[in-house]
C-alpha distance (Angstrom), angle and dihedral (degrees) to the residues before:
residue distance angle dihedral
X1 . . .
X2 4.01 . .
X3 3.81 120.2 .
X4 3.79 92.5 -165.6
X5 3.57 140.7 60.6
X6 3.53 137.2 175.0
X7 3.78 145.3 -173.9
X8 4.09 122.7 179.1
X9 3.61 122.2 -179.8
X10 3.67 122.8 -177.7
X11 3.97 135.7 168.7
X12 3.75 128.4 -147.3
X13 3.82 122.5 -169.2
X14 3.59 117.6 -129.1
X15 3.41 123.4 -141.6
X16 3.97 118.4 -176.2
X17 4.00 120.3 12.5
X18 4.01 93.9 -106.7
X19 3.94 88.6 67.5
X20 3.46 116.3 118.0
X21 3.95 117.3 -76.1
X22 3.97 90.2 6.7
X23 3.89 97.2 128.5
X24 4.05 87.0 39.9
X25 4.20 97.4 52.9
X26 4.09 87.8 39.7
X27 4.15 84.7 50.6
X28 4.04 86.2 59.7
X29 3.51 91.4 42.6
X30 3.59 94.5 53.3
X31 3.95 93.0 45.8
X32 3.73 99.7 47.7
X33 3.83 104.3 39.0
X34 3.61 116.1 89.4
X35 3.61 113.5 -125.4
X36 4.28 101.2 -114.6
X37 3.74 83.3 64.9
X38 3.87 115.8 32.2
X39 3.59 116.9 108.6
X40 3.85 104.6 -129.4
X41 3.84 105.3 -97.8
X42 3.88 100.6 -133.4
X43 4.09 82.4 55.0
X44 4.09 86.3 57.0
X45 3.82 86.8 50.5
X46 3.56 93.6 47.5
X47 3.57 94.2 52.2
X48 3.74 97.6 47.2
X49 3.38 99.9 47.1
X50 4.37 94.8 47.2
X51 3.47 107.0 112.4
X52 4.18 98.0 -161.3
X53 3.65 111.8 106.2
X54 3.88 103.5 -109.9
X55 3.87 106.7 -153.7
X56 4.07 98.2 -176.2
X57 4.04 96.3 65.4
X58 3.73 139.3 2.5
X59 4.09 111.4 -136.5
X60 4.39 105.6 -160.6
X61 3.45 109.0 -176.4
X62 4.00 115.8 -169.0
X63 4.10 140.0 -174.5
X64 4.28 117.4 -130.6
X65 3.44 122.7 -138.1
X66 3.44 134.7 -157.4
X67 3.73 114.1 -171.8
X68 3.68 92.1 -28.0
X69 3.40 96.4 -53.6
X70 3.95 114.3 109.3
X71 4.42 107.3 -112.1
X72 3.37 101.6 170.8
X73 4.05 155.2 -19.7
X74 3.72 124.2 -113.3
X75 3.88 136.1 -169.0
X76 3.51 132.0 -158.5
X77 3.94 130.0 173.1
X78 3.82 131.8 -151.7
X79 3.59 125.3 -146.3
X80 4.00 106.5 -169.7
X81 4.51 90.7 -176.9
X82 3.87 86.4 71.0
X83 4.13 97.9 16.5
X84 3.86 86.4 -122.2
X85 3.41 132.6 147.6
X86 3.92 122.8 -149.5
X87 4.29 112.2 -152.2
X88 3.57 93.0 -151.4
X89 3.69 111.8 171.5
X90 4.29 134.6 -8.4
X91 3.73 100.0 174.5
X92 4.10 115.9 176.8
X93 3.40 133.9 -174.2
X94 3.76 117.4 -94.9
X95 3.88 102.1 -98.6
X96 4.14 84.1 52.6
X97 3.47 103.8 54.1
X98 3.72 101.8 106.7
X99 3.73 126.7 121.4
X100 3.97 91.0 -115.3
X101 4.04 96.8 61.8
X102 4.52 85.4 35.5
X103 3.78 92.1 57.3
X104 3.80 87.2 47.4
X105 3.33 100.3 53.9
X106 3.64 88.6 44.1
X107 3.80 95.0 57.1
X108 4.06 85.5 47.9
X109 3.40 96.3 59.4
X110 3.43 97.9 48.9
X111 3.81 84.8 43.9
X112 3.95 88.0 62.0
X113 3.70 96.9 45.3
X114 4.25 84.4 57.6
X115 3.42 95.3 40.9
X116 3.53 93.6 56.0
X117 3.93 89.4 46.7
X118 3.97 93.5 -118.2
X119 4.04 111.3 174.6
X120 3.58 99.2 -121.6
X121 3.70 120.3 170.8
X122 4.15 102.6 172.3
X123 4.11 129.9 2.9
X124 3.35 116.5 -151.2
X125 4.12 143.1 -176.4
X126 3.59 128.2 -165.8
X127 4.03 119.4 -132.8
X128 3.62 122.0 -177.3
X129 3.89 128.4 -108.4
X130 3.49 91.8 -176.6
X131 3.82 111.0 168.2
X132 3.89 90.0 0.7
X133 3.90 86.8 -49.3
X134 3.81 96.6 -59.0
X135 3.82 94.8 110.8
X136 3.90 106.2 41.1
X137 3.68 128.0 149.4
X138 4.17 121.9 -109.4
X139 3.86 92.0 -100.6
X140 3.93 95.3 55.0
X141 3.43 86.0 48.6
X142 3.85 92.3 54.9
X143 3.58 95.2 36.8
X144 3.76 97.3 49.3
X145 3.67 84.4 63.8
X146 3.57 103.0 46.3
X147 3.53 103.1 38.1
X148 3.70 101.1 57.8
X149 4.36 89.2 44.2
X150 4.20 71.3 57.2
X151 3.59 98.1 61.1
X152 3.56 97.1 -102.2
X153 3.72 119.4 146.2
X154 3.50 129.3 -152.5
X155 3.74 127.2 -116.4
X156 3.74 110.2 -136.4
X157 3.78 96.4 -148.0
X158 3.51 138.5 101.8
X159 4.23 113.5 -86.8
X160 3.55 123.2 174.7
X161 3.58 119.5 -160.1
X162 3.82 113.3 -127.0
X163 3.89 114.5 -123.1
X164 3.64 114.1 -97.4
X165 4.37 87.5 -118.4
X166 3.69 127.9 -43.4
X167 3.90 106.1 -52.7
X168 3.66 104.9 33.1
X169 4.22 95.8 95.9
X170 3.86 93.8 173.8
X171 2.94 94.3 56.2
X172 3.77 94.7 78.7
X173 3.75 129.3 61.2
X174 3.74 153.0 104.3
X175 4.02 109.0 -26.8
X176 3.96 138.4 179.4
X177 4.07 109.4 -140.6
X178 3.68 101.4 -142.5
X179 4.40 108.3 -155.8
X180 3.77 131.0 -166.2
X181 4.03 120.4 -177.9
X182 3.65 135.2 165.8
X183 3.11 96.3 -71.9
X184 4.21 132.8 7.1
X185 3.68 118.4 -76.0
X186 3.58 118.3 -168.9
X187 3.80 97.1 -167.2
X188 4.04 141.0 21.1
X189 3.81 132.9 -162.1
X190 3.67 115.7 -96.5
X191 4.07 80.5 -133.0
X192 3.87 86.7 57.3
X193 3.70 96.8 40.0
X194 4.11 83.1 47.9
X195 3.92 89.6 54.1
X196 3.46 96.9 44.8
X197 3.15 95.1 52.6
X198 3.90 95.7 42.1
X199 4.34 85.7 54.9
X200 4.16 82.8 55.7
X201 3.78 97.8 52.0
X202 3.77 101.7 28.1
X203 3.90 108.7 28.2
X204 3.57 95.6 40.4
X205 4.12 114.0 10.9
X206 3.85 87.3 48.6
X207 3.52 101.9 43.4
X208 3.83 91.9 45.8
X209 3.66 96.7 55.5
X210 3.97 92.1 35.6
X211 3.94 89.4 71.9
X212 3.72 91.8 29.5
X213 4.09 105.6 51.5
X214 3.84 135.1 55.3
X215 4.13 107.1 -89.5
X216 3.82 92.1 -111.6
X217 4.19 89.4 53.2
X218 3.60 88.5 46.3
X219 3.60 93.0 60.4
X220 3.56 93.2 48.2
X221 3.91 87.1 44.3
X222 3.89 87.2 58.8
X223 3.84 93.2 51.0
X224 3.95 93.1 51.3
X225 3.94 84.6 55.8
X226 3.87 103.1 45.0
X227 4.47 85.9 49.7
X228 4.37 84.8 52.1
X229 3.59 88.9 45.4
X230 4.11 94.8 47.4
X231 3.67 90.4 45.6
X232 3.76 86.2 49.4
X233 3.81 87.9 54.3
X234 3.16 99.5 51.7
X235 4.06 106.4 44.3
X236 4.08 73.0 60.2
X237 3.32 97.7 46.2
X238 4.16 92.9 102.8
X239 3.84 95.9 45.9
X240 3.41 135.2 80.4
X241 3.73 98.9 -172.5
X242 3.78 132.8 31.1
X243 3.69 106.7 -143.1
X244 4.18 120.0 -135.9
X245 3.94 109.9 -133.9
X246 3.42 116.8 -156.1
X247 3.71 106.7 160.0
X248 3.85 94.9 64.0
X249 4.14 92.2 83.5
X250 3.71 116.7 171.5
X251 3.50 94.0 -143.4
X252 3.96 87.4 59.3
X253 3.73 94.3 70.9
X254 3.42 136.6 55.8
X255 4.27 113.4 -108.4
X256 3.67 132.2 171.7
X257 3.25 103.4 -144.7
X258 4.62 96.9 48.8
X259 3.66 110.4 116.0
X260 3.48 121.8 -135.9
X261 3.35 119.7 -107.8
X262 3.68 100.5 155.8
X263 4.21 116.0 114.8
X264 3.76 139.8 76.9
X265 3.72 129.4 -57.7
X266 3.87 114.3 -108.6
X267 4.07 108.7 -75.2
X268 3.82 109.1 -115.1
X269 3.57 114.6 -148.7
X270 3.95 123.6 -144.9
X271 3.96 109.0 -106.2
X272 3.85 103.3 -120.0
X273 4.19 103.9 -109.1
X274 4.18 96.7 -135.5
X275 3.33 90.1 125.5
X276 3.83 98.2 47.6
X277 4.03 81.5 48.5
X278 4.05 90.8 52.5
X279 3.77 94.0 44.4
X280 3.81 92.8 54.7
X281 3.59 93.1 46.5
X282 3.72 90.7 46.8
X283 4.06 83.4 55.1
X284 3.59 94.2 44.8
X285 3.81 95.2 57.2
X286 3.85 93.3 31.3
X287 3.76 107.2 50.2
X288 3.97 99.9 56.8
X289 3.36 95.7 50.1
X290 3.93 89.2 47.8
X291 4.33 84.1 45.2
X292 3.81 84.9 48.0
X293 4.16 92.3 52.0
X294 3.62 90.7 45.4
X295 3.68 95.1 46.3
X296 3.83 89.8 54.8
X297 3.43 88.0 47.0
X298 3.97 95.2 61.6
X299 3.34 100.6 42.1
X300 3.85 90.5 49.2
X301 3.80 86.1 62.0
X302 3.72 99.7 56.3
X303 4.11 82.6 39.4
X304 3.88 86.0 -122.9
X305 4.13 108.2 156.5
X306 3.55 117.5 -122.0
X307 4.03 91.7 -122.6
X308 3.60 95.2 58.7
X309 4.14 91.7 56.0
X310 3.86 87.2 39.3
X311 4.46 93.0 55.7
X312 4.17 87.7 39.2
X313 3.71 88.7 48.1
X314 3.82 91.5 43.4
X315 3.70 95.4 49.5
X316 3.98 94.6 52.5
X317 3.89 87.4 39.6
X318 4.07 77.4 57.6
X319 3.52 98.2 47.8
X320 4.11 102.0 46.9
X321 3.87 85.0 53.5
X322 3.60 94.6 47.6
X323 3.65 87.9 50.2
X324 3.63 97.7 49.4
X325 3.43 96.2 48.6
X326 3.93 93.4 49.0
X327 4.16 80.7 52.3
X328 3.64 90.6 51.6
X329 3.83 96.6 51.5
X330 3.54 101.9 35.6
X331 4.47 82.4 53.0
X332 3.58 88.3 46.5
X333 3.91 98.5 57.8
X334 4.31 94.5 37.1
């Protein structure tokens, strides 16, 4: 039966592709994210590897850990225009996929952008309403059940995602942005909801793609998000306010289709320290014989015997513990 148990997560930004576990947190990435929304890998390379100084958006890229051992990759993307931040992507391997190590790694990364004193004014996370939510990918299943147990809201207003480049079509569709702030706000201004999304498509979509794809694509790129924005525009063109739901939570109704991502992370058991034990008892027999060499060594080269040192050694050996038990005594009977 085990008396202790213990769980330690910890994430470490990375910040060129020959860091340490790179190619391994990418590999998760690249098996766990569905295709309509996986930024192409070489494009994540790219990105973290330019050395210009990119004023429009921030990309951080980080590696997960569970107990030391590397679980996942995440990317997150700061937008200082609007002080948002975008959650892009937490993928995990398979056996960490449960709600318990998500909402961690969650709470981290908003832990890091505090930490490191980032202005940020509204998170957010897109999750896919394709076909009136009936035909969403995995991770906007997941999400839509973790973010709103977060404290996100939901703004109830149209979003569409921005393709991921020029021939990537499923990549773009019908979207929910879900928000979380300081504190809970139940409504924006369409002018805000207008800017924020304007920072997404312009500051950061456009700028990605402008250093990623040829100059003629780019072009074309730009025209593709100028028609989202304009239909954007004018589905809102009747409001004043777009209202942020909260009470609608996925996880409060019964669907179908919601994975489960309820359960434990994997146990991690304590590696057994025999070797530590051997090593220190290799030291402990080891390193006074090599004193003892060395010693002999020294005197040998001021041709001082090994007697003499022994008797002066002996004598102040004497005197400390005929000090310290005069101290003793003489405490003893204050």
């Amino acid at each position: 039966m085990r008396s202790e148990l213990e769980y330690s997560f910890r994430i470490r930004r990375i910040e060129k592709s020959t860091d340490a576990d790179y190619a391994a947190a990418l590999k998760i990435y690249n098996e766990t994210t569905p295709y309509e929304i996986k930024t192409n890998t070489n494009e994540i390379t790219q990105w973290l590897d330019r050395k210009e100084n990119i004023l429009s958006f921030e990309p951080m890229f980080f590696a997960l850990y569970f107990a030391n051992t590397l679980s996942g990759f995440a990317m997150i993307t700061y937008i200082p225009s609007q002080r948002i931040v975008i959650l892009e992507y937490i993928a995990l391997a398979a056996q960490y996929r449960v709600n318990t190590v998500f909402f961690t790694y969650i709470t981290l990364l908003e832990s890091y952008l505090n930490a490191n004193q980032y202005d940020v004014a509204f998170i957010l996370n897109e999750v896919s309403n394709r076909r009136n939510g009936s035909d969403i990918d995995k991770e906007s299943q997941i999400f839509s059940k973790l973010l709103c147990i977060e404290g996100y809201g939901r703004l109830d207003a149209l979003y569409l995602t921005p393709p991921l480049g020029t021939n990537n079509y499923e990549s773009s569709f019908e979207a929910f942005l879900f928000v979380k702030s300081a504190g809970n706000i139940h409504t924006l201004e369409k002018q805000t909801y207008l800017d924020i999304i304007k920072a997404i498509y312009f500051d950061y979509f456009l700028t990605w793609y402008t250093y990623v794809l040829p100059q003629n694509e780019t072009t074309q790129y730009s025209e593709i998000l100028n028609k989202c924005f304009e239909s954007i525009s004018k589905k809102l063109n009747t409001l004043t306010t777009v209202p942020v739901v909260y009470s609608e939570c996925p996880i409060l109704r019964y669907n179908s289709q919601t994975l489960k991502t309820s359960g434990l992370p994997p146990t991690v058991q304590k590696k057994p320290k025999t070797l530590l034990y051997i090593i220190i008892a290799v030291l402990l027999i080891t390193c006074p014989i090599i004193i003892v060499i060395c010693y002999n060594y020294i005197l040998s080269l001021f041709s001082i015997s090994m007697g003499a040192v022994s008797n002066i050694i002996g004598n102040c050996l004497g005197a400390i513990l005929t000090a310290g038990v005069t101290l003793y005594i003489a405490k003893k009977n204050l």
